[in-house]
C-alpha positions in Angstrom: 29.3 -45.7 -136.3 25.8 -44.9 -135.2 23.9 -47.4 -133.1 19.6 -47.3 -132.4 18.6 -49.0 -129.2 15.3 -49.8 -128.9 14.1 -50.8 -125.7 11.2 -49.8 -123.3 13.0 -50.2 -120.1 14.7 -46.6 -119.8 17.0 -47.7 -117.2 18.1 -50.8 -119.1 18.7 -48.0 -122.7 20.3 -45.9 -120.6 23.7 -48.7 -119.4 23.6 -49.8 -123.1 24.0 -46.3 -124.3 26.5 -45.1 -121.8 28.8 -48.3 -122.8 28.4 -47.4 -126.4 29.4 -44.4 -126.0 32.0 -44.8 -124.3 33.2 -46.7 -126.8 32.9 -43.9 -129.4 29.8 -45.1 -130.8 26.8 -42.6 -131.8 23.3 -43.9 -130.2 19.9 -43.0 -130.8 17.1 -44.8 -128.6 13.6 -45.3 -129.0 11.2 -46.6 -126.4 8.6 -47.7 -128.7 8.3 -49.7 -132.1 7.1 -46.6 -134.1 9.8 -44.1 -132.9 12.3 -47.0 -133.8 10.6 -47.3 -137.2 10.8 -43.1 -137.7 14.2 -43.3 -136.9 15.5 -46.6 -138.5 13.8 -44.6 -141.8 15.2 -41.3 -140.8 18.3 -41.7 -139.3 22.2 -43.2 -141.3 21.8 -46.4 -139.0 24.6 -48.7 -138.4 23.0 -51.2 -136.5 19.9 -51.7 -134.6 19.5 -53.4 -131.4 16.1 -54.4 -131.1 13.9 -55.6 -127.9 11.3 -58.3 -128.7 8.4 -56.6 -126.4 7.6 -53.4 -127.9 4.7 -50.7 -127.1 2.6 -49.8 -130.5 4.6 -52.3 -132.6 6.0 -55.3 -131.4 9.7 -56.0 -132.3 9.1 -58.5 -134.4 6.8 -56.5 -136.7 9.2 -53.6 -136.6 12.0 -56.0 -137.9 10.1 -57.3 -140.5 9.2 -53.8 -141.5 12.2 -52.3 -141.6 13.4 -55.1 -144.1 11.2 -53.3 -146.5 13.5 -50.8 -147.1 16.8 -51.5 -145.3 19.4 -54.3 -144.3 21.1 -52.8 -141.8 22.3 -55.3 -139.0 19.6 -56.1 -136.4 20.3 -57.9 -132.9 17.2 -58.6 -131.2 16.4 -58.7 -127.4 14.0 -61.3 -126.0 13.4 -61.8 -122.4 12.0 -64.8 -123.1 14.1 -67.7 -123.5 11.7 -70.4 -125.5 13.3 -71.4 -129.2 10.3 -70.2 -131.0 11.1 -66.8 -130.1 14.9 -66.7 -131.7 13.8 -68.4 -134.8 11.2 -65.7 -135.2 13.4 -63.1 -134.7 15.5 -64.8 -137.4 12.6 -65.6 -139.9 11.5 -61.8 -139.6 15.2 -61.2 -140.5 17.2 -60.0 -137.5 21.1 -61.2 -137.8 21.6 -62.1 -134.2 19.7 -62.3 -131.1 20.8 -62.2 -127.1 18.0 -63.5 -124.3 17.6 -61.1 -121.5 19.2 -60.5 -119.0 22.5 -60.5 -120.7 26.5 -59.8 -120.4 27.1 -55.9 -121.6 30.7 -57.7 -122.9 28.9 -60.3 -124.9 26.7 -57.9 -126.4 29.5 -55.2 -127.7 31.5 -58.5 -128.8 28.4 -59.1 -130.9 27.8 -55.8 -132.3 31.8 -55.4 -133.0 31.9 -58.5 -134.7 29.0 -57.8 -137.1 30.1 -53.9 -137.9 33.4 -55.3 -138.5 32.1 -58.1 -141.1 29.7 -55.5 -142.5 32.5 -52.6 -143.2 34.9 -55.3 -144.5 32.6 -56.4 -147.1 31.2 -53.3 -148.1 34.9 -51.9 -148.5 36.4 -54.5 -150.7 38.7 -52.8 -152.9 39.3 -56.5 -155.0 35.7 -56.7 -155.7 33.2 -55.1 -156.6 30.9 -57.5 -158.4 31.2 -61.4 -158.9 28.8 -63.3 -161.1 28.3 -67.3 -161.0 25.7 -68.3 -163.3 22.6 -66.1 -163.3 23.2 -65.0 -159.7 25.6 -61.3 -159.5 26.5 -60.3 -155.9 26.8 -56.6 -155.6 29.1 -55.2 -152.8 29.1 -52.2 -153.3 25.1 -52.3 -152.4 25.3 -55.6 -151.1 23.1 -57.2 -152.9 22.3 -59.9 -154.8 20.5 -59.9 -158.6 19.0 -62.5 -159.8 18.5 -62.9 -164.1 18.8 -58.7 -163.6 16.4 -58.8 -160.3 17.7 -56.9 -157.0 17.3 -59.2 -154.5 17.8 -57.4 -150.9 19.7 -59.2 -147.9 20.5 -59.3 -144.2 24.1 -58.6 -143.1 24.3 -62.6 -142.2 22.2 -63.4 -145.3 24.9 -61.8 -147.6 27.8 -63.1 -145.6 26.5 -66.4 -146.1 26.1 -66.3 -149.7 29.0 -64.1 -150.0 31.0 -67.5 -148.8 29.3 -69.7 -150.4 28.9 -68.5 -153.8 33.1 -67.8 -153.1 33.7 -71.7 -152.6 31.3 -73.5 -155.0 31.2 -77.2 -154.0 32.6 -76.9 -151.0 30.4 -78.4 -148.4 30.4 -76.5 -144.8 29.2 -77.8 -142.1 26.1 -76.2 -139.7 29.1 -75.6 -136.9 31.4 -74.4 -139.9 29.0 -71.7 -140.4 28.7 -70.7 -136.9 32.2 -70.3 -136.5 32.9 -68.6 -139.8 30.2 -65.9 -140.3 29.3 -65.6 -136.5 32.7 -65.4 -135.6 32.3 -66.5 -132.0 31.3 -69.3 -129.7 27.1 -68.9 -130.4 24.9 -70.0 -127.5 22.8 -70.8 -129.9 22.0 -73.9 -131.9 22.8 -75.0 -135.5 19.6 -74.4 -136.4 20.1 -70.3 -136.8 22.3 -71.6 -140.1 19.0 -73.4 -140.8 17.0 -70.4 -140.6 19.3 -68.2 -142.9 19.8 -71.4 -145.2 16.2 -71.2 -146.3 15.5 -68.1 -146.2 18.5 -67.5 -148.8 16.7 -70.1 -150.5 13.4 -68.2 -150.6 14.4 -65.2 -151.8 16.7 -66.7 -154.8 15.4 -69.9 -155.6 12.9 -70.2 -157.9 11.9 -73.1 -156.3 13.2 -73.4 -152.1 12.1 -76.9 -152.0 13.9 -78.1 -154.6 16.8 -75.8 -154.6 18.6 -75.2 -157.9 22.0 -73.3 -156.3 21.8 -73.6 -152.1 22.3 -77.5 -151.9 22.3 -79.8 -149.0 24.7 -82.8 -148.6 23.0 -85.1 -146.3 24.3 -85.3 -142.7 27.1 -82.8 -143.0 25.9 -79.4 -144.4 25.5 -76.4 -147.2 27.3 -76.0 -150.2 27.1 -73.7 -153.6 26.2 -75.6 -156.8 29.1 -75.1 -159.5 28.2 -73.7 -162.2 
């Protein structure tokens, strides 16, 4: 598995990379937002971890550039610690996010736990394609088509819709979701499931604000329309 960190505090790169490694991972760093977009374009990326506060390109930019052409995992870094800055990171389309400073453990608990969802579902030898209604989920290139339209998705996006679309009418709950595609005890708030919720919405919807599949049952959660 090869990881990119991208961080401008060298010394900061240089513990994250030698715990990676030592772990068996592959890491590439980058100090700066372009270098991190040559290499998330030239590299076979696994997973990006991505500081907030970037020379040349901010992080957020760079994660919402590198969802042009790729869904690999992102976990973004922010020292600051202000809600508005996770829910960018998530709108912009990172997967995860950890506020500065921050356990090593926590962090490689976070990146295992996303490879591991990632590989799994990208190696399901029961499935290949399921199709509900005019929606197909591809795992092979995990994505989703819409009426014959590729529609391209996060890591978290897809495991959402992955579960969803697997269970139709079964209503989960915001802490449900946590638990099931986080897969640990998240620090932060229900309203990361929010964040994923609608922007699921926006990309297959034809119409996010009055949802046709992604439905909401009033004071208890998300569920998948059947069809």
């Amino acid at each position: 598995m090869k990881i990119l960190i991208v961080d401008d505090e060298k010394l900061l790169v240089k513990g994250i990379r030698f715990n990676f490694e030592q772990d068996g991972y592959q890491v590439e760093v980058a100090y700066d937002g372009e270098e991190a977009l040559r290499l998330a374009k030239d590299k076979s990326i696994d997973l990006i971890i991505l500081d907030l506060m970037l020379p040349k390109i901010d992080g957020l930019t760079v994660c919402q550039k590198i969802r042009e052409f790729s869904n690999v995992p992102i976990i973004m870094l922010t020292a600051k610690n202000e809600d508005i800055d996770k829910i960018l990171g998530l709108e912009y389309g990172a997967d995860d996010y950890l506020t500065k400073p921050f356990n090593i453990l926590e962090l490689k608990a976070r990146v295992k736990a996303i490879l591991r969802r990632a590989t799994a579902s990208g190696h399901d030898s029961k499935k290949s394609y399921v199709t509900v209604g005019d929606i197909e989920l591809d795992y092979n290139s995990r994505k989703v088509r819409i009426r014959g339209k590729n529609v391209s998705l996060t890591a978290k996006e897809f495991e959402l819709m992955d579960l969803l679309v697997s269970n139709p009418g079964r209503v989960y709950s915001r802490e449900n979701l946590l638990d099931i595609i986080w897969g640990y005890d998240y620090p932060g708030d229900i309203r990361t499931v929010d964040v994923h919720i609608r922007r699921l919405r926006e990309k297959i919807e034809p119409n996010p604000a009055e949802p046709d599949y992604i439905l909401t049952k009033w004071g208890v959660g998300y569920y998948f329309k059947e069809i």
